[in-house]
N, C-alpha and C positions, 0 to 999 in steps of 0.2 A: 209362945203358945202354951194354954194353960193343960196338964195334966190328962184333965177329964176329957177334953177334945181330942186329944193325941188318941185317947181309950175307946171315944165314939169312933175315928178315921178308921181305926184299927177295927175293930167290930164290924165295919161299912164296907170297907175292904174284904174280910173275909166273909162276907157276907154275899157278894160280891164274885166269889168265887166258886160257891156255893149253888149258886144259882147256876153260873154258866154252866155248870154239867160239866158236858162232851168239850166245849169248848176248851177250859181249865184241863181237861186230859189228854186233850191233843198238845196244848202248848207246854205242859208240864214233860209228856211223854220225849216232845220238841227237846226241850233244856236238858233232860235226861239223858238221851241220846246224843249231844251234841256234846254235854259237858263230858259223858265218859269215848267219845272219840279223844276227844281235848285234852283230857285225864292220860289215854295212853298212849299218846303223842308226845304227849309234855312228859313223860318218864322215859319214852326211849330217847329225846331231843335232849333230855338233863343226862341220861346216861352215857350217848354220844356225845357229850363235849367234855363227859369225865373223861371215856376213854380216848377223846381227841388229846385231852394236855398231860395225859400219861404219856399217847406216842409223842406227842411234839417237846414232851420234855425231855426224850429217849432221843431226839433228833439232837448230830451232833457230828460236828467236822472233823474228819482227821487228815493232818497237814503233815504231807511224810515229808522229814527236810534233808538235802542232799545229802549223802556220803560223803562228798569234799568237804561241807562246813565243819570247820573247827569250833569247839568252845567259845567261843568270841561272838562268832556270827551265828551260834546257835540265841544268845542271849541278845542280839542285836535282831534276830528275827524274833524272837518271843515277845520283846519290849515294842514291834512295831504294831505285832498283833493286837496285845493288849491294849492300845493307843486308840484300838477303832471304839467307836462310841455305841455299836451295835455288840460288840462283845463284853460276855458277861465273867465266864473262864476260860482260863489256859492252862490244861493239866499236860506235864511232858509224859510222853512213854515211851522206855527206853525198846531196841529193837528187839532186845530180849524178852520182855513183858509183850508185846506184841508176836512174839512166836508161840510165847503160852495160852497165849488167849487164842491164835491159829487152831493150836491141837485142840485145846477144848471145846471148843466151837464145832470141831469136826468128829468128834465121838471119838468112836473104834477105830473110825478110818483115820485121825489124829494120827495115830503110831508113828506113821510111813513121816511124820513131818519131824522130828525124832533125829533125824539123821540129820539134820540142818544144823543142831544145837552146835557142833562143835563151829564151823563156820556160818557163822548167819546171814543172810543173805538181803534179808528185811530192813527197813530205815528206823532211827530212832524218828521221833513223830507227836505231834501236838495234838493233842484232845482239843479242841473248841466249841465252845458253846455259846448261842447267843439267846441276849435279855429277850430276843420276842423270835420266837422260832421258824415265823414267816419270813425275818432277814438272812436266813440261812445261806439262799442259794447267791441274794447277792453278797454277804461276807465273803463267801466260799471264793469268788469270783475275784474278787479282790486280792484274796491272799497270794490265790494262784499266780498272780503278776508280780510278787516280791521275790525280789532274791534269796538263793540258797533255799528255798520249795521247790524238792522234787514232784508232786503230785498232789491234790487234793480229794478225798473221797468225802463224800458225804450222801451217796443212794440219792444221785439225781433226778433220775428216772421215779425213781419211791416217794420220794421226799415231793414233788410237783405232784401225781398224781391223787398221793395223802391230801393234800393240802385243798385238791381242787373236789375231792371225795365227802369232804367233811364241811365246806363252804355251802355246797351243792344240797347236803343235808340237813343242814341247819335251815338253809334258805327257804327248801320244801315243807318241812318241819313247819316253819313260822308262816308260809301262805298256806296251809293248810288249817291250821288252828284259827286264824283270820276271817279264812272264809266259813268256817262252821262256826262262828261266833257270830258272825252276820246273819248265819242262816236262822237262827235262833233269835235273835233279836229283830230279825223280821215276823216272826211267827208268835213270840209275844206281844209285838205293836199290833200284827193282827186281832190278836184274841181282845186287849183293852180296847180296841178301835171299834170291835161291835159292841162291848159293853157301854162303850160313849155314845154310838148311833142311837142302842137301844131308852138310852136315860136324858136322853136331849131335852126332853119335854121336861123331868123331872131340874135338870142343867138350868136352863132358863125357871122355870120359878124359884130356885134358891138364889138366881142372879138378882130377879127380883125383888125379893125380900132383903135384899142388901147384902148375900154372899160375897168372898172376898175372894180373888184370883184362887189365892193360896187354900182356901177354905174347900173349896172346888175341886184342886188337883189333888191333894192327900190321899180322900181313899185310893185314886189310882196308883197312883207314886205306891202306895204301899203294897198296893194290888200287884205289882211289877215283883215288888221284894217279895210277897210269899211263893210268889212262882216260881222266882230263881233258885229261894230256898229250896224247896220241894224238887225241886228238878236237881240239888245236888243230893238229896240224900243217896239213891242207886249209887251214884258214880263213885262217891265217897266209898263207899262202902263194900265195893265190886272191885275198885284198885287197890284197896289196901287187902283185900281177901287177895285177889289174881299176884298183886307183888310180893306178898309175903311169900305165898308158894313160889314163884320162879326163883325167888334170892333163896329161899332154904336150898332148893335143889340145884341153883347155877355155881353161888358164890363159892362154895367150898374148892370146885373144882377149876376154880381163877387162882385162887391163895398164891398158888407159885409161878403165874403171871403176869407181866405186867398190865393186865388190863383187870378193872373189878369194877362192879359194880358199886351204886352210890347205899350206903347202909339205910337199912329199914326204918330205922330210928338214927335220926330225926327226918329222914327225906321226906317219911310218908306221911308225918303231920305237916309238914310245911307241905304239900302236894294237897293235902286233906284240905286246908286253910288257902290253899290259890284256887283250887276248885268250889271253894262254898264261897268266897267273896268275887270270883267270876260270876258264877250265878246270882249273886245280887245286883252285880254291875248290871248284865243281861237284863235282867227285870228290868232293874229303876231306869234303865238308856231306852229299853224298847216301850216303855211306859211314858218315857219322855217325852221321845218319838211322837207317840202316837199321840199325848196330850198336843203337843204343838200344833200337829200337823189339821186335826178335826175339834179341835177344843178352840174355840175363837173366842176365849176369855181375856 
């Protein structure tokens, strides 16, 4: 397609839009509202699966092994562990390091644990971690039935509850952004659907004169793309103003937690950039739509 055609589409097109008034500000107001729903959705959904594989990175077995094992069968338990294909490490901790990590775990109230040092009462014990952190509970399961394993802890209650908290969000998360993305690209197919009713007459004498499919659907097609355009600026521009504020004022006081948010730069251009090429998708699909569906070219 030569140049200058592409230049007339485009002219035809916004031309196009021009005209429809009311209608182009409804469907525009449409994609605006719908992309910044979409907008901060997709920043809590991105920042909930940050803080999802911080905890689920933090998730992690500890396999207390008897007080009767000896050396021998400490390392004949360690080497069966390591053997499972779901685990990724095996850190030892002796029962002494496990009574320091007691006290300080417990603050001020620690002291009283103090009195243990000279006799210890605690298991030396294996740290385990696995490759995908949803295998937890069945490794855990496992180990429990090897010999010279006195007990396994791993926050079973926690750890299921986690898992089905964060599934459950995600899931919401994604049919919700779905369904407002439909809502909008029904609301554009509407708005080019009267633009086609209205130019039917005009439709057929270009058929006429020997128009070509292609020739015919452009301004539309393109008439889809400025709306979607249009309909991202607000959103753009609303999320990155509203994120900046929350991360100046959130972030600082995560620093010495294990959960943080996703950094301003680069999230919010790449967030800026799935929200403007949303809104083109939006356009040029409900413009599709609606050529197909009332356009019998």
């Amino acid at each position: 397609m030569k140049i200058r055609t592409i230049g007339r589409h485009a002219k035809e097109s916004l031309k196009n839009i021009v005209r429809n008034g009311w209608m182009t500000f409804a469907s525009v107001s449409a994609v605006t509202v719908t992309l910044l729903l979409v907008g901060v959705f997709y920043i809590l959904l991105m920042n909930l699966n940050e803080v999802a594989k911080s905890v689920e990175n933090d998730v992690q077995i500890k396999v207390l092994i008897d007080t009767t094992a000896d050396q021998k069968q400490q390392d004949l338990l360690e080497k069966e562990i390591k053997s499972m294909k779901e685990v990724s490490t095996v850190t030892f901790s002796t029962k002494e390091n496990e009574l320091d990590q007691l006290i300080n775990s417990m603050g001020e109230d620690g002291a009283i644990f103090k009195l243990y040092e000279q006799e210890n009462p605690l298991n030396d014990a294996f740290i385990v971690k696995t490759k995908n952190p949803e295998d937890t509970k069945m490794v855990a399961e496992r180990i429990v039935k090897l010999q010279n394993v006195y007990d396994v802890n791993y926050g079973k209650d926690v750890v299921d509850k986690l898992f089905k908290v964060i599934n459950a969000s995600r899931n919401v998360g994604i049919i919700l952004i779905v369904g407002l993305l439909f809502t909008a690209i029904f609301l554009i197919s509407n708005t080019i659907k009267i633009t086609i009713v209205a130019r039917r007459r005009e439709i057929e004498i270009m058929r006429l004169v020997g128009a070509t499919n292609g020739f015919i659907r452009w301004p539309f097609f393109l008439e889809g793309l400025w709306l979607g355009i249009l309909g991202s600026v607000v959103p753009i521009v609303s999320i990155a103003t509203l994120y900046k504020y929350v991360y100046d004022l959130v972030a600082p006081s995560l620093q010495n937690h294990f959960i943080n948010l996703l950094e301003y730069n680069p999230f919010i251009f790449q967030t800026s950039g799935f929200i403007l090429l949303l809104g083109c998708l939006i356009g040029i699909w409900g413009s599709t739509m609606s050529i197909r569906k009332f356009l019998r070219v």
